[in-house]
Phi, psi and omega in degrees: 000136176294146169276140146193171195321091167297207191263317186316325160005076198262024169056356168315304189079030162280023174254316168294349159294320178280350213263119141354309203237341167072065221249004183253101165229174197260143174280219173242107171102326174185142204312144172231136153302114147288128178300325183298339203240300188327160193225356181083007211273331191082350179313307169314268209289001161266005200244344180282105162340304201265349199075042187249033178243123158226175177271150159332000000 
């Protein structure tokens, strides 16, 4: 399962930093996963400040 992004979100971006697969960019308002490209790995939610990355 792809992981994602809430509203909690702060636009920092250490989850696209940590991401691997480069599967994290930034949206409107706050960073979105693509499901397609994500690989599940958790690195993004190991990397979130805020706790706002969980799985699906």
């Amino acid at each position: 399962m792809a992981y994602k992004i809430s509203d909690e979100c702060i636009s920092c971006g250490a989850c696209a930093a940590g991401c691997p697969v480069e599967a994290i960019a930034e949206g409107d308002g706050k960073f979105e996963i693509n499901p397609d490209v994500c690989i599940s790995c958790g690195s993004c939610a190991e990397g979130c400040p805020v706790s706002a990355i969980s799985e699906e």
